[in-house]
C-alpha positions, 0 to 999 in steps of 0.5 A: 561418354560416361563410364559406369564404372568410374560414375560408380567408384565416385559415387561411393567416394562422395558418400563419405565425405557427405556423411562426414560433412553432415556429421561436422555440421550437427557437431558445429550446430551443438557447440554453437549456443547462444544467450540473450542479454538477461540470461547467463549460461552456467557451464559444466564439463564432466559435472564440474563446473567452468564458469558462466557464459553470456551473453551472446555467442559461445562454443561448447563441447557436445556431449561433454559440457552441459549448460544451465540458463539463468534469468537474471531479470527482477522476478515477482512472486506473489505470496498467498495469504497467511494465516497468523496471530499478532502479538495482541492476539489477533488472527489475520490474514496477511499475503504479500509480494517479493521481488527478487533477482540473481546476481551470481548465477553459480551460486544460483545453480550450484547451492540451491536446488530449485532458487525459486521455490525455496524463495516463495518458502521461506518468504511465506515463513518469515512473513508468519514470523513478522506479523507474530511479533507486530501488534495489530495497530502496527499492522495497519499504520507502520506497513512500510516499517514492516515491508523494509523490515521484511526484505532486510530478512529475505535479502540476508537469508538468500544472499549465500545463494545469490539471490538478491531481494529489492522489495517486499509489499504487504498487499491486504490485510485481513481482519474477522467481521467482529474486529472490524465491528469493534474497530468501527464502533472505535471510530465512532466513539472517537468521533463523538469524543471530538465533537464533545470537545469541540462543542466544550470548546465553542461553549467556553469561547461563548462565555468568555465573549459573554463575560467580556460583553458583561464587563463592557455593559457595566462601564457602559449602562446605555449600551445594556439599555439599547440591548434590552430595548432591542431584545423587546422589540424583537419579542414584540414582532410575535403575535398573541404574545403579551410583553411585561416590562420591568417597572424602571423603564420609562414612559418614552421607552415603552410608548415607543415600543408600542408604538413601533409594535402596532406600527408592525402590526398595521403594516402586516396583513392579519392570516385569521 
């Protein structure tokens, strides 16, 4: 048998230790935080700092500490295009990409305001900056001079704020229609100019076999004799054409030739 009123003065015994309960487990749950592998948890109590957390299990002080979280993976930041003047004057358009990451997470938090937006400013700053001091062949041909040249600068810059960047890549550069116009008509000059050159070259080639084939000629007449004859022979194979030798060559060389010539005529069929 159940007395109402014992059931009643327990009841409102257990309401207390219900809401306390209940009260410890949202604390508990509060002071318990977790962090990934690639994150740190930078804690302040007070508004002072205490130092970095994570990555795993931690416990903190509800309502008195707070936490930021810092990624410390690689990020990319993609660079709008800039426009600038080179050092000869020329206005381009140039965008690039940043890699960066945090190394110290405190001084991520505590001396920067916003680590990445001032990463995206001042990458944009000292990329115009660059590309101002650069000629446009040095532009185009030395990319990879001008990139190491870009992250040794932002590495410096960001370093106090514990920003660490690994590379910096130039992704297009782009010219006016009238520069590209002249750079191909450049092209096409020195295209020209090669092959000049090495029509020059295969002109002065010939005439040094030419001479040597004039020298051998003349330590050797019979062989000058053969090329004449031969060269007539070939002229002779035209029709309609009529072949004047010169008064030193003998009787038995041109019957020959004659002979040799009608021979080929015979044998060829007449088109008319």
């Amino acid at each position: 048998m159940v007395v109402p009123g014992v059931t009643a003065v327990f009841s409102q015994a257990l309401i207390p230790a219900a809401v306390a309960l209940l009260i410890v487990l949202v604390i508990l749950s509060m002071s318990i935080k977790i962090v990934r592998e690639y994150e740190r948890a930078v804690i302040f109590r007070l508004g002072r700092l205490i130092g970095v957390k994570g990555p795993g299990l931690f416990l903190i002080i509800p309502f008195i500490d707070s936490i930021v979280r810092i990624d410390l993976r690689i990020v990319t930041v993609d660079i709008p295009e800039q426009r600038t003047i080179t050092r000869d004057n020329v206005t381009v358009g140039v965008d690039a990409v940043v890699y960066y990451k945090v190394f110290d997470p405190e001084k991520a938090v505590v001396r920067i305001e916003n680590y990445h937006y001032a990463v995206v400013m001042l990458a944009q700053t000292t990329l115009r900056d660059i590309i101002g001091q650069v000629e446009l062949d040095d532009l185009l041909s030395k990319r990879d001079e001008i990139n190491k040249k870009l992250q040794e600068i932002l590495d410096q810059l960001t370093d106090p704020w514990g920003i660490k960047v690994t590379a910096v890549t130039i992704k297009e550069v782009k010219l006016p229609e009238s520069m590209l116009r002249a750079m191909a008509k450049q092209a096409e000059a020195e295209r020209w100019r090669r092959a000049r050159i090495i029509e020059a070259e295969g002109e002065r080639q010939a005439a040094k076999i030419m001479a040597e084939a004039a020298q051998f000629y003349e330590k050797h007449p019979a062989a000058l004799r053969l090329r004449e004859l031969q060269t007539l022979i070939e002229v002779a194979k035209e029709k309609n054409l009529v072949v004047i030798t010169p008064m030193k060559m003998g009787q038995e060389d041109v019957m020959g030739m004659m002979a040799t010539t009608m021979d080929k005529n015979l044998r060829t069929p007449s088109t008319e």
